[in-house]
Backbone atoms as SQL, in Angstrom:
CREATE TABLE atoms (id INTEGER PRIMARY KEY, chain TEXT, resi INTEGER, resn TEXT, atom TEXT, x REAL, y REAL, z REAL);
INSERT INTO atoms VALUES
  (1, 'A', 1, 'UNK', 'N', 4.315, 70.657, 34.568),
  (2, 'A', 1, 'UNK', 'CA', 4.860, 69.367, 34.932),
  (3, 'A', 1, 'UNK', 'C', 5.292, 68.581, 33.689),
  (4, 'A', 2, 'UNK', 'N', 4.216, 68.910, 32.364),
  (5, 'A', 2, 'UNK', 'CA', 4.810, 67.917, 31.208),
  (6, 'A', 2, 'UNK', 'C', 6.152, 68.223, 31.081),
  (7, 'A', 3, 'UNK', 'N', 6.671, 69.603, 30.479),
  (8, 'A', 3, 'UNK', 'CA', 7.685, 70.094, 30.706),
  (9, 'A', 3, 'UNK', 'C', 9.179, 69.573, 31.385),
  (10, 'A', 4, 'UNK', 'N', 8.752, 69.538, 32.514),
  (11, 'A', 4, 'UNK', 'CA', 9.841, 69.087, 33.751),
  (12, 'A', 4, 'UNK', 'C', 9.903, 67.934, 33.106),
  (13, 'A', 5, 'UNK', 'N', 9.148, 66.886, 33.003),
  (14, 'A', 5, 'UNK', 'CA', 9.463, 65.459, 32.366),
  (15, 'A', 5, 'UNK', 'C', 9.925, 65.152, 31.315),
  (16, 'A', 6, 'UNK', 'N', 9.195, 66.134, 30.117),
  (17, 'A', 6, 'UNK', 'CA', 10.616, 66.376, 28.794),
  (18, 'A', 6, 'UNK', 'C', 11.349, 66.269, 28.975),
  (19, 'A', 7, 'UNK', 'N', 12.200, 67.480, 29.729),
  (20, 'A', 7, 'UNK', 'CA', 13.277, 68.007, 29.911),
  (21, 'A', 7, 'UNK', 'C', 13.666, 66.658, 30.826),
  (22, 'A', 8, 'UNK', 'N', 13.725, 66.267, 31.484),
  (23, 'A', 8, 'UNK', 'CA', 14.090, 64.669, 32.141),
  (24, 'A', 8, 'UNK', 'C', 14.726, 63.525, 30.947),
  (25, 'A', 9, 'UNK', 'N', 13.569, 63.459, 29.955),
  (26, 'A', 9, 'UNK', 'CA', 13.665, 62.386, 29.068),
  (27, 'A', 9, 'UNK', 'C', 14.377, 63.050, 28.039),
  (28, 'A', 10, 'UNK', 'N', 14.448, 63.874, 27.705),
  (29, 'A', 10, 'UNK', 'CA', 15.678, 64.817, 26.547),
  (30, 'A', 10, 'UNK', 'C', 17.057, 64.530, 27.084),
  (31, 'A', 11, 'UNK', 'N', 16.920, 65.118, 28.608),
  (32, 'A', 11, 'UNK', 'CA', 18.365, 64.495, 29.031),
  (33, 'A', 11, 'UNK', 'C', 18.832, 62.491, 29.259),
  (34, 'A', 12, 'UNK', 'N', 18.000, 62.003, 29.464),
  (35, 'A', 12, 'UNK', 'CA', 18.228, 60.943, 29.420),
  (36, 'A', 12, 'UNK', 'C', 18.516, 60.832, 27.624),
  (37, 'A', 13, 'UNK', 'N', 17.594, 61.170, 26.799),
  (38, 'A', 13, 'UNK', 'CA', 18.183, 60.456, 25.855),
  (39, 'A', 13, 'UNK', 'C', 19.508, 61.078, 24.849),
  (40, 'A', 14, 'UNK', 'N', 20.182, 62.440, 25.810),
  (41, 'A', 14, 'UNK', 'CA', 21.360, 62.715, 25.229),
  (42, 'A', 14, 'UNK', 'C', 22.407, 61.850, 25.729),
  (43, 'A', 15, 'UNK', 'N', 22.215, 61.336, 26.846),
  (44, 'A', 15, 'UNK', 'CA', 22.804, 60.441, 27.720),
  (45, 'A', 15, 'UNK', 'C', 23.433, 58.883, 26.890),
  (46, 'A', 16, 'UNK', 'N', 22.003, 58.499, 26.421),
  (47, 'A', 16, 'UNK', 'CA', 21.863, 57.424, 25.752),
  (48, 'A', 16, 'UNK', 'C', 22.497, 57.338, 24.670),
  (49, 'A', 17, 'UNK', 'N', 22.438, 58.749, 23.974),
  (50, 'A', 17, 'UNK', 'CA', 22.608, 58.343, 22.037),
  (51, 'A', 17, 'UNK', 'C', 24.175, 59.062, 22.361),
  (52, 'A', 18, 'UNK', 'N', 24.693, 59.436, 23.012),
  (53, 'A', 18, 'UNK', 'CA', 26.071, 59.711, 23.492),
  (54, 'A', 18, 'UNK', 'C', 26.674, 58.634, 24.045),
  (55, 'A', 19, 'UNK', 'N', 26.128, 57.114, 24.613),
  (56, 'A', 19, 'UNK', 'CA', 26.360, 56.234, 24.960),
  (57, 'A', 19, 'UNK', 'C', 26.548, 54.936, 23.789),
  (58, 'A', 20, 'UNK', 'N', 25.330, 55.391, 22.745),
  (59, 'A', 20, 'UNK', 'CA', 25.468, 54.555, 21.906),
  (60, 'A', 20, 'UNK', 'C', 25.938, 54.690, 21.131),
  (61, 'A', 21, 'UNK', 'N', 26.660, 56.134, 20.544),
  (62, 'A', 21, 'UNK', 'CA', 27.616, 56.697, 19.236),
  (63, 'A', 21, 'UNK', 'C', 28.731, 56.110, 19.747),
  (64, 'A', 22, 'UNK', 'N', 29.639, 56.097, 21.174),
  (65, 'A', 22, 'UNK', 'CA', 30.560, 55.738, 21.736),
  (66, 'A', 22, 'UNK', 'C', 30.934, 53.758, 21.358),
  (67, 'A', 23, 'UNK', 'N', 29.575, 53.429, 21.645),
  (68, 'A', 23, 'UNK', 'CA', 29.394, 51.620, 21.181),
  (69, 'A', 23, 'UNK', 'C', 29.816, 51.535, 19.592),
  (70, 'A', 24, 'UNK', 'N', 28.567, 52.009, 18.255),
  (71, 'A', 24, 'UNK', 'CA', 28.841, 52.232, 17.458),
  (72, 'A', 24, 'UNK', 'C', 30.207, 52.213, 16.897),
  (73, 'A', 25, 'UNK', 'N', 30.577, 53.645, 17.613),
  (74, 'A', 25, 'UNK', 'CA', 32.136, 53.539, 16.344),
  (75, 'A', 25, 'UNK', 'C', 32.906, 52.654, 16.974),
  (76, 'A', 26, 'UNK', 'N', 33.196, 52.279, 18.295),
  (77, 'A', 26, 'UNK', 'CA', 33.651, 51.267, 18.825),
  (78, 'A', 26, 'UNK', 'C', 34.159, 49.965, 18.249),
  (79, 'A', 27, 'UNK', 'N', 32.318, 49.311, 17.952),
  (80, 'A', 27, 'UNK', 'CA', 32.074, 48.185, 16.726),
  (81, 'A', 27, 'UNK', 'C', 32.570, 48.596, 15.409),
  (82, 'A', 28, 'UNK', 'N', 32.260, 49.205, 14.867),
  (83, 'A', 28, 'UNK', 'CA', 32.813, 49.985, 13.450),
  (84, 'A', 28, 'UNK', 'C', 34.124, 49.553, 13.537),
  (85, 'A', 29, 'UNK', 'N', 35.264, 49.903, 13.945),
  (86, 'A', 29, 'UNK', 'CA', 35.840, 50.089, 13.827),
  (87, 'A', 29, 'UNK', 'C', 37.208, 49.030, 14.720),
  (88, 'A', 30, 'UNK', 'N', 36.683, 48.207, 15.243),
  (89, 'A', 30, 'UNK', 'CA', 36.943, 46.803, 15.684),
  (90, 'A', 30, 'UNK', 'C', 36.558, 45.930, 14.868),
  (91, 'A', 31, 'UNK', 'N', 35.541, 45.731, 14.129),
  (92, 'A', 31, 'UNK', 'CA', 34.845, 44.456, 13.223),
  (93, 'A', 31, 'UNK', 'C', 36.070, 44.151, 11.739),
  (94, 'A', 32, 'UNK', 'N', 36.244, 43.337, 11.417),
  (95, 'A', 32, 'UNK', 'CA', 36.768, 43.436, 9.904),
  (96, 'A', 32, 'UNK', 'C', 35.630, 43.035, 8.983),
  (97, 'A', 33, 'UNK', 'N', 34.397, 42.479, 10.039),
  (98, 'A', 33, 'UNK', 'CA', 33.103, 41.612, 9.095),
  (99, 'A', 33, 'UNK', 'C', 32.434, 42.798, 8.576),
  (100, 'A', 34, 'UNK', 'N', 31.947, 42.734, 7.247),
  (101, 'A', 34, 'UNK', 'CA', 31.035, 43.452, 6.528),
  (102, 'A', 34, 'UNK', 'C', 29.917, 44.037, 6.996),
  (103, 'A', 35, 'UNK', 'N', 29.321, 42.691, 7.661),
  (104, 'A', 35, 'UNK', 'CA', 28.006, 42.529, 7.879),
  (105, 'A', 35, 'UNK', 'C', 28.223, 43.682, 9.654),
  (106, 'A', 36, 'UNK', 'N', 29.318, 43.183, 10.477),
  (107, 'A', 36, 'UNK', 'CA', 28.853, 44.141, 11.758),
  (108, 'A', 36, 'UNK', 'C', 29.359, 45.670, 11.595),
  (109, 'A', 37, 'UNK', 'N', 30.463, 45.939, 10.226),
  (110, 'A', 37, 'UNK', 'CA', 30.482, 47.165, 9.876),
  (111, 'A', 37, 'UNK', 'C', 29.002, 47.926, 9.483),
  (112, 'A', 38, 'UNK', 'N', 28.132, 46.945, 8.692),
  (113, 'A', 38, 'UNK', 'CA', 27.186, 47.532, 8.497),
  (114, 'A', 38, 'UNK', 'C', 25.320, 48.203, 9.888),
  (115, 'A', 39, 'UNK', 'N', 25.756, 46.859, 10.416),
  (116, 'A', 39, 'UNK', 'CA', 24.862, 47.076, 11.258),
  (117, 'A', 39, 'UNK', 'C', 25.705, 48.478, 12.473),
  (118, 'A', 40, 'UNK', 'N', 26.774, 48.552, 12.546),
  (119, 'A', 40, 'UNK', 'CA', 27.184, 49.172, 13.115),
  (120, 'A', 40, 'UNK', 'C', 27.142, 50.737, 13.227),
  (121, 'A', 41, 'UNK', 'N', 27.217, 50.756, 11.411),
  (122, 'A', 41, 'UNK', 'CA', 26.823, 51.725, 10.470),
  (123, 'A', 41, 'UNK', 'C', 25.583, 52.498, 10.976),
  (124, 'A', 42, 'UNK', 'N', 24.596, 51.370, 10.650),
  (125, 'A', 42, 'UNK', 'CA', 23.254, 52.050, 11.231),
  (126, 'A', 42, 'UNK', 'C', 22.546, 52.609, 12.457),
  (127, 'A', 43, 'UNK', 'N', 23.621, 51.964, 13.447),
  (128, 'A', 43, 'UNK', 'CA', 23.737, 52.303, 14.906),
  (129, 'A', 43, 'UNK', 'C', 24.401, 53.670, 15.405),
  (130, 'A', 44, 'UNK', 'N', 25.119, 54.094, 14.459),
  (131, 'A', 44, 'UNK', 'CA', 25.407, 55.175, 14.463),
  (132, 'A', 44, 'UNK', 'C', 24.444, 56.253, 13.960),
  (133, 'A', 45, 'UNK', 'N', 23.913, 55.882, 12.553),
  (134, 'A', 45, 'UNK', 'CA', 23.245, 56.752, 12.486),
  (135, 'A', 45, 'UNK', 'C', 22.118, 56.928, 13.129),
  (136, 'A', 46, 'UNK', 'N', 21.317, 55.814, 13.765),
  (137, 'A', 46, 'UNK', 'CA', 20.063, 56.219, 14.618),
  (138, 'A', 46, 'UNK', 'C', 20.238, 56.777, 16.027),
  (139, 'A', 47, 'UNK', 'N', 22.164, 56.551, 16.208),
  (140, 'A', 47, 'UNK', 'CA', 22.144, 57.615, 17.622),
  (141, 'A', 47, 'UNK', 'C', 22.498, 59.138, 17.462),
  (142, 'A', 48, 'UNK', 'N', 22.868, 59.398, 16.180),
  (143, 'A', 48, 'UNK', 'CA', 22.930, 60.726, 15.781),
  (144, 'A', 48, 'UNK', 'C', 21.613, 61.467, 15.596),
  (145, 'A', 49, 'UNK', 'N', 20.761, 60.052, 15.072),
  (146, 'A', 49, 'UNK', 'CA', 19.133, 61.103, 14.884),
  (147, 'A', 49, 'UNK', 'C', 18.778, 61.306, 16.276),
  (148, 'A', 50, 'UNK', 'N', 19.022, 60.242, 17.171),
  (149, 'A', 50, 'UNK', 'CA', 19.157, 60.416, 18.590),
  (150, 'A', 50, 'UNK', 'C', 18.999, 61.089, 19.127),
  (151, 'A', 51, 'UNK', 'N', 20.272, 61.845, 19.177),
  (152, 'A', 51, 'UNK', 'CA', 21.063, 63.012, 20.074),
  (153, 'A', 51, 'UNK', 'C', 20.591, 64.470, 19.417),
  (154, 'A', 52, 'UNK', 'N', 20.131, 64.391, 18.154),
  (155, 'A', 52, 'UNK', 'CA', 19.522, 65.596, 17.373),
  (156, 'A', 52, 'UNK', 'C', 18.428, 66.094, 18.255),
  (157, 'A', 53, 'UNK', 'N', 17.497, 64.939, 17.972),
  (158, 'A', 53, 'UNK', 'CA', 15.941, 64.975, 18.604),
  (159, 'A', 53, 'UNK', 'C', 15.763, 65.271, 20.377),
  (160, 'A', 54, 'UNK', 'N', 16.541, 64.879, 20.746),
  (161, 'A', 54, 'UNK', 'CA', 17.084, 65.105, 22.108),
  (162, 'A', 54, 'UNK', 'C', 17.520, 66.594, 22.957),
  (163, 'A', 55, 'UNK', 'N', 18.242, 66.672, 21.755),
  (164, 'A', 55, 'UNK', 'CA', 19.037, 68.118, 21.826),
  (165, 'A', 55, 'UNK', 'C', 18.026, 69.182, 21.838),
  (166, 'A', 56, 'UNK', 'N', 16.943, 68.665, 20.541),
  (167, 'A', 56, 'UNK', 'CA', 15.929, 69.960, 20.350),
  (168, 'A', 56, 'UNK', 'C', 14.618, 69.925, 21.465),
  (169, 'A', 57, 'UNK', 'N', 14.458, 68.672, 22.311),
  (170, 'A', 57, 'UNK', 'CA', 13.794, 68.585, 23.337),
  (171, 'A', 57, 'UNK', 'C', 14.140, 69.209, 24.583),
  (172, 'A', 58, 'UNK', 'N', 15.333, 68.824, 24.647),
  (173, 'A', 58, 'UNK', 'CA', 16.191, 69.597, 25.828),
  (174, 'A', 58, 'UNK', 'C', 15.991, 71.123, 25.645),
  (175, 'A', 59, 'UNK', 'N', 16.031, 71.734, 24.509),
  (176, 'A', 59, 'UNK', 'CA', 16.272, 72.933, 24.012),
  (177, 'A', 59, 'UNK', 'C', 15.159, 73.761, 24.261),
  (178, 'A', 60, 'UNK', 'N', 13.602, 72.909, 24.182),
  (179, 'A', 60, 'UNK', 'CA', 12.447, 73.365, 23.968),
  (180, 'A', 60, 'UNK', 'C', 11.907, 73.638, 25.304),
  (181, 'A', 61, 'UNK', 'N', 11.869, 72.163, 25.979),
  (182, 'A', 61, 'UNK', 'CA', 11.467, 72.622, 27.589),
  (183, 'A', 61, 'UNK', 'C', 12.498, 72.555, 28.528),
  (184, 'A', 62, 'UNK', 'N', 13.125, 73.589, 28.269),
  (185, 'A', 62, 'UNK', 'CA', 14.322, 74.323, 29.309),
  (186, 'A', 62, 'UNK', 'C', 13.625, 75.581, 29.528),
  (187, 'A', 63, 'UNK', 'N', 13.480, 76.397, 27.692),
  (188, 'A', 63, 'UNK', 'CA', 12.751, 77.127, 27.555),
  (189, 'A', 63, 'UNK', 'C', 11.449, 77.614, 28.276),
  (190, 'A', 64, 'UNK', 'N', 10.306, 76.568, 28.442),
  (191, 'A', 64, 'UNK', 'CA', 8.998, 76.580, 29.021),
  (192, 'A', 64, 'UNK', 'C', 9.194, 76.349, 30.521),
  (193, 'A', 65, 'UNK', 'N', 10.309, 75.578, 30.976),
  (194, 'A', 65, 'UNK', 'CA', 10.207, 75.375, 31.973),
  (195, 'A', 65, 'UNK', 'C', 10.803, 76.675, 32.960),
  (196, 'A', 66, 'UNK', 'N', 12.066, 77.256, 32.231),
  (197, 'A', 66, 'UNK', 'CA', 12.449, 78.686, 33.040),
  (198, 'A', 66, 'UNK', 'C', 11.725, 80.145, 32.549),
  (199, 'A', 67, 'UNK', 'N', 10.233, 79.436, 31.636),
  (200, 'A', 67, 'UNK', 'CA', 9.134, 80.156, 31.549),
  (201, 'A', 67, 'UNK', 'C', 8.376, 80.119, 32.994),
  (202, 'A', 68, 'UNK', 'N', 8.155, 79.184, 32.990),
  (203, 'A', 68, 'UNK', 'CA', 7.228, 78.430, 34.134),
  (204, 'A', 68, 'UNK', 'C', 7.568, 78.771, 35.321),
  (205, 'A', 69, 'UNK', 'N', 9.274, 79.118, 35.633),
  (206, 'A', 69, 'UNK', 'CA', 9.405, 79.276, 37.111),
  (207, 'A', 69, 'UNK', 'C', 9.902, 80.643, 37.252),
  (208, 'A', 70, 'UNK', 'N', 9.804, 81.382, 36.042),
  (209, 'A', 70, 'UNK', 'CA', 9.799, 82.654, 35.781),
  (210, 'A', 70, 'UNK', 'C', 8.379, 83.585, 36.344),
  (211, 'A', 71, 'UNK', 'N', 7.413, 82.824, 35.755),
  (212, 'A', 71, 'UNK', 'CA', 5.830, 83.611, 36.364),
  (213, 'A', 71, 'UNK', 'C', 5.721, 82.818, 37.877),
  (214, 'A', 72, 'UNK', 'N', 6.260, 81.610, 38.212),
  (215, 'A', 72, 'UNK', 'CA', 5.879, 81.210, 39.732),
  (216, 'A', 72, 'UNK', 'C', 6.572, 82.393, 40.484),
  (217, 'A', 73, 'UNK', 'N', 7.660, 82.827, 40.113),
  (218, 'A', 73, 'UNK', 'CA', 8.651, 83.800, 41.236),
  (219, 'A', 73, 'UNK', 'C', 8.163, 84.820, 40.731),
  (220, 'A', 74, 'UNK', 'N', 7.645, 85.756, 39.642),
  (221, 'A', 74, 'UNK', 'CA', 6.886, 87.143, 39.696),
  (222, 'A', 74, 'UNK', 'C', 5.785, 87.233, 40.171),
  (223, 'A', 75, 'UNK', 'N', 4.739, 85.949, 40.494),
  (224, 'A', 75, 'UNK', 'CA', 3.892, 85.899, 41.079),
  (225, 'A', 75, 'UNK', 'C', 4.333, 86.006, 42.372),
  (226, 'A', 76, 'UNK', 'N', 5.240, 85.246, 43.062),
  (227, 'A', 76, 'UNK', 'CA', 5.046, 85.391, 44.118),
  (228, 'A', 76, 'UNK', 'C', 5.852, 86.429, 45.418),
  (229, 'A', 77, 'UNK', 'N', 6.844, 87.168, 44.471),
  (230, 'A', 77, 'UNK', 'CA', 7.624, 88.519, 44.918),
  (231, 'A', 77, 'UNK', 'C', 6.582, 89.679, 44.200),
  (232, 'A', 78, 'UNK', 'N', 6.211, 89.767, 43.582),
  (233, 'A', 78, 'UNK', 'CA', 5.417, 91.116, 43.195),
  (234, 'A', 78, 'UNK', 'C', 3.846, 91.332, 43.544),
  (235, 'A', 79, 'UNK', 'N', 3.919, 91.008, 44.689),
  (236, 'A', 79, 'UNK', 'CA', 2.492, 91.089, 44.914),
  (237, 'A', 79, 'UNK', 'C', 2.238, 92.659, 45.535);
């Protein structure tokens, strides 16, 4: 079950930091001010660490989870 809920919140937060790279360069690149180039700046980069961390969550319990429903269905055809 932890698993299944990872894999829930991995996808939500590719969702998110794909939502917020989109805002980011958006601002970036609309602003002429220094100051919202910069904060903008950083908004980018914390949705790239984002979508990294996300990616490798998604990646991990996909894994465990079509582990998981791998032994439920050999358990329950190979009896």
């Amino acid at each position: 079950m932890f698993w299944k809920i990872a894999l829930g919140l991995g996808v939500f937060g590719l969702v998110l930091s794909i939502i917020f790279i989109i805002i980011a360069v958006r601002a970036f690149y609309a602003s002429t001010n220094p100051a919202t180039e910069d904060i903008a700046f950083g908004g980018l980069l914390i949705s790239i660490i984002l979508l990294v961390v996300s990616f490798l969550v998604v990646a991990v319990s996909t894994i465990f989870v079509l582990r998981g429903s791998k032994k439920e269905w050999d358990a329950k055809n190979l009896k």
